[in-house]
FIKOLZA-1660 file (N, C-alpha, C; in steps of 0.1 Angstrom, whole numbers, plus 5000, padded with zeros to 4 digits):
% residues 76
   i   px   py   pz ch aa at
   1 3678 8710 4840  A  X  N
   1 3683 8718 4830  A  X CA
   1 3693 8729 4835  A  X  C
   2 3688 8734 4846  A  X  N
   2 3697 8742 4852  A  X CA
   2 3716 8742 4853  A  X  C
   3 3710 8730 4860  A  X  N
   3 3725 8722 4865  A  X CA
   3 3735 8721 4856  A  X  C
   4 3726 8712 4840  A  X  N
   4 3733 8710 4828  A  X CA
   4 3736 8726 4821  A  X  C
   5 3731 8736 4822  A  X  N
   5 3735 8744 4817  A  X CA
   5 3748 8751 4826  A  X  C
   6 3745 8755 4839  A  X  N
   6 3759 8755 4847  A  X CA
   6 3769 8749 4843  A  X  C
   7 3772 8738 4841  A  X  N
   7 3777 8726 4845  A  X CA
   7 3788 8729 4827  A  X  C
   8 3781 8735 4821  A  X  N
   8 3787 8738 4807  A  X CA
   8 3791 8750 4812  A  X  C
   9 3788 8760 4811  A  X  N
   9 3794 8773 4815  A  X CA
   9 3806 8773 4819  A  X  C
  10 3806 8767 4835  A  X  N
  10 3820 8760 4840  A  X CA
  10 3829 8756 4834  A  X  C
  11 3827 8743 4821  A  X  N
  11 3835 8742 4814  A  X CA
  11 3844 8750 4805  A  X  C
  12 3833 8757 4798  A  X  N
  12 3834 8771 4793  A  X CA
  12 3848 8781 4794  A  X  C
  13 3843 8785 4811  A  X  N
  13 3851 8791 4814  A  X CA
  13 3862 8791 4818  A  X  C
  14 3863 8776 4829  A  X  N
  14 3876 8769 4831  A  X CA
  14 3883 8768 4815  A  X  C
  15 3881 8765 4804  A  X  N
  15 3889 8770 4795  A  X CA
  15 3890 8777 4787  A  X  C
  16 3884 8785 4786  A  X  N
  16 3886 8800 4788  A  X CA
  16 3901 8803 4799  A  X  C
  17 3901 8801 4807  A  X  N
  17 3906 8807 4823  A  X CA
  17 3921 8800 4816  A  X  C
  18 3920 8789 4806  A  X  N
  18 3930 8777 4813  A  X CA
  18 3939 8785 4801  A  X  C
  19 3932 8785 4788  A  X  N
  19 3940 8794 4777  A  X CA
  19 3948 8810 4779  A  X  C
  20 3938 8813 4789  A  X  N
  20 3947 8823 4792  A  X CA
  20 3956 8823 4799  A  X  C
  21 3959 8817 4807  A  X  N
  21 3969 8815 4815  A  X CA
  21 3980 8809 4811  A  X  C
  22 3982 8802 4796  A  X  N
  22 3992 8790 4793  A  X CA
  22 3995 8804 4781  A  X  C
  23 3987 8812 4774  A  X  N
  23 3991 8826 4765  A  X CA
  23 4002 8835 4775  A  X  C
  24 3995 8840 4790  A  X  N
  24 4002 8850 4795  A  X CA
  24 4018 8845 4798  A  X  C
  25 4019 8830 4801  A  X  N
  25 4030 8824 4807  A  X CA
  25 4037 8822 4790  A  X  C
  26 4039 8823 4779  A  X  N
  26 4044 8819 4769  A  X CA
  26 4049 8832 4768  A  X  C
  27 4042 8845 4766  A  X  N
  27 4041 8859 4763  A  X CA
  27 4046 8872 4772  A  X  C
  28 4054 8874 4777  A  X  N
  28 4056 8882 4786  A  X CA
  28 4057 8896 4782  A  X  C
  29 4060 8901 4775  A  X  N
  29 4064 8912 4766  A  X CA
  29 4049 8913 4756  A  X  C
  30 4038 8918 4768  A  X  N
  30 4026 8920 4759  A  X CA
  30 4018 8934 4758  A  X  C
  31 4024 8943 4767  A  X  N
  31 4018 8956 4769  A  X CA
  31 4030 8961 4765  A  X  C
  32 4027 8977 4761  A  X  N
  32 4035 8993 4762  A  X CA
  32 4045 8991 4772  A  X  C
  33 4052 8997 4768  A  X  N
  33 4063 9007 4776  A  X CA
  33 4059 9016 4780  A  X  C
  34 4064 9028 4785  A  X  N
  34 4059 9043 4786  A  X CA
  34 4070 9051 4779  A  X  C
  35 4078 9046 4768  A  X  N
  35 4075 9053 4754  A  X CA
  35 4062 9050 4748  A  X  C
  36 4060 9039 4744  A  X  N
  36 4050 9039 4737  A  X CA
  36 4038 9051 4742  A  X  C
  37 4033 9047 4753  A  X  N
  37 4026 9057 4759  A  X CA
  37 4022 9068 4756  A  X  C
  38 4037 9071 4760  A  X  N
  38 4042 9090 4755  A  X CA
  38 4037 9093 4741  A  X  C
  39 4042 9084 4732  A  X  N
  39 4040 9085 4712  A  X CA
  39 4027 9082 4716  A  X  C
  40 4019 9075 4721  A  X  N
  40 4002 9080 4719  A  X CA
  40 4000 9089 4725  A  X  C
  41 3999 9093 4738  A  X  N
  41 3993 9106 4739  A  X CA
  41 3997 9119 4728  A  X  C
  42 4011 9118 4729  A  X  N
  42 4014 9132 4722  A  X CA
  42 4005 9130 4709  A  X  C
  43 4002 9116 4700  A  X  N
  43 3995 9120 4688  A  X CA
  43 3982 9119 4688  A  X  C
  44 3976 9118 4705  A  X  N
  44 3965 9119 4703  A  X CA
  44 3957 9133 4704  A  X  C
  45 3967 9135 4711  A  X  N
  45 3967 9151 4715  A  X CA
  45 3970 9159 4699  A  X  C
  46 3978 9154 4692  A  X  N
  46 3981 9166 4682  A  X CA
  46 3969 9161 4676  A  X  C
  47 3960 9154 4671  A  X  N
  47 3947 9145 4665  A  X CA
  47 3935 9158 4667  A  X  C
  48 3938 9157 4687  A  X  N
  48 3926 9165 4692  A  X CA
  48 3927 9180 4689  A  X  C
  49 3938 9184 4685  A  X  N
  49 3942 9197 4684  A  X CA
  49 3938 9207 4670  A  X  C
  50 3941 9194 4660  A  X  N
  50 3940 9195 4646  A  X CA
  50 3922 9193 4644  A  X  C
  51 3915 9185 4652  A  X  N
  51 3901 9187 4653  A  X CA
  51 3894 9195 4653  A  X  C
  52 3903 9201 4665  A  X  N
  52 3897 9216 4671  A  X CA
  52 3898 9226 4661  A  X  C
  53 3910 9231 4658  A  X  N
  53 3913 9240 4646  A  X CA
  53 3902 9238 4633  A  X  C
  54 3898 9224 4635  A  X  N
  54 3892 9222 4619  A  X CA
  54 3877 9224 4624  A  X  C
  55 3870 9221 4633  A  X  N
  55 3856 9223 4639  A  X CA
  55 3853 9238 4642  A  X  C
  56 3866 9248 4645  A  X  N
  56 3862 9259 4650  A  X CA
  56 3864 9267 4638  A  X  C
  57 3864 9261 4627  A  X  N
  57 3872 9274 4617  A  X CA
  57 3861 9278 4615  A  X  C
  58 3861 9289 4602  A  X  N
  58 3849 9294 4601  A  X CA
  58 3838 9290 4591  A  X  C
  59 3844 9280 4584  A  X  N
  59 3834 9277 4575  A  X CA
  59 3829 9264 4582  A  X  C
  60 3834 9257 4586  A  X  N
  60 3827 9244 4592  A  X CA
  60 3818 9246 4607  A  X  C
  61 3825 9256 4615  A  X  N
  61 3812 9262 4628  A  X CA
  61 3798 9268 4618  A  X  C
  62 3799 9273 4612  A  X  N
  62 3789 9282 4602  A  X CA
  62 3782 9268 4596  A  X  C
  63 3786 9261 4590  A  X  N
  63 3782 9250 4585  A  X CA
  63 3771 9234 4598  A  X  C
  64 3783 9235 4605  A  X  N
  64 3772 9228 4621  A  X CA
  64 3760 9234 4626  A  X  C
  65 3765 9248 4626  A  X  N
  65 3754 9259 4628  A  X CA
  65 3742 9254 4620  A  X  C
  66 3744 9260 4610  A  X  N
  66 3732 9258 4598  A  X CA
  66 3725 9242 4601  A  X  C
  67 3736 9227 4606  A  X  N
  67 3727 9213 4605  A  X CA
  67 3718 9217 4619  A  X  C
  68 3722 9221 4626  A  X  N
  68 3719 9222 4645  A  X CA
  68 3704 9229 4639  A  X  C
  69 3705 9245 4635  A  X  N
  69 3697 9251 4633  A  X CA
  69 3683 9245 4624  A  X  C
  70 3685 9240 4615  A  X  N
  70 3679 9232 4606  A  X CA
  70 3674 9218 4618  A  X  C
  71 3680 9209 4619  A  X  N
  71 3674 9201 4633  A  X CA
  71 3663 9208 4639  A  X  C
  72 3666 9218 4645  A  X  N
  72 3658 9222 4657  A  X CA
  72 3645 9228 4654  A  X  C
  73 3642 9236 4634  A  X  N
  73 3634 9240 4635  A  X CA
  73 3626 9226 4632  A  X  C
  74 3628 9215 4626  A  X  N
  74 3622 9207 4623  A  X CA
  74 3623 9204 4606  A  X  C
  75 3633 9209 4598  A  X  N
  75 3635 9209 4583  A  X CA
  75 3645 9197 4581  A  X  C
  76 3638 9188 4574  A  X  N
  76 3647 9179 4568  A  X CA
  76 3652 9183 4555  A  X  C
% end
């Protein structure tokens, strides 16, 4: 049983292995540039930024506060 299950795996993966390789060679042009790059970071960053502003304002820290607090004494 062993062997037969190896023995499939192998196959498995050899094509597995064999598809990727006849994709990568058809496809060259499959990753980013470093524009691209740049346009994600900068909007990830403006994302994290606009988080922050919205997490620390005052009505939604006040609001966490109160779930955290409520958690901890044990009030559902």
């Amino acid at each position: 049983m062993y062997k037969a299950v190896r023995a499939r795996m192998r196959a498995l993966m050899c094509g597995v292995v064999c598809r990727a390789r006849s994709m990568g060679s058809a496809r060259r042009d499959a990753g980013m540039v470093t524009s691209e790059y740049a346009m994600g970071i900068v909007a990830a960053v403006a994302f994290a930024v606009v988080l922050y502003k919205v997490v620390t304002s005052g009505a939604v820290s006040a609001e966490l506060q109160a779930i955290v607090k409520q958690a901890l004494d044990g009030k559902a």
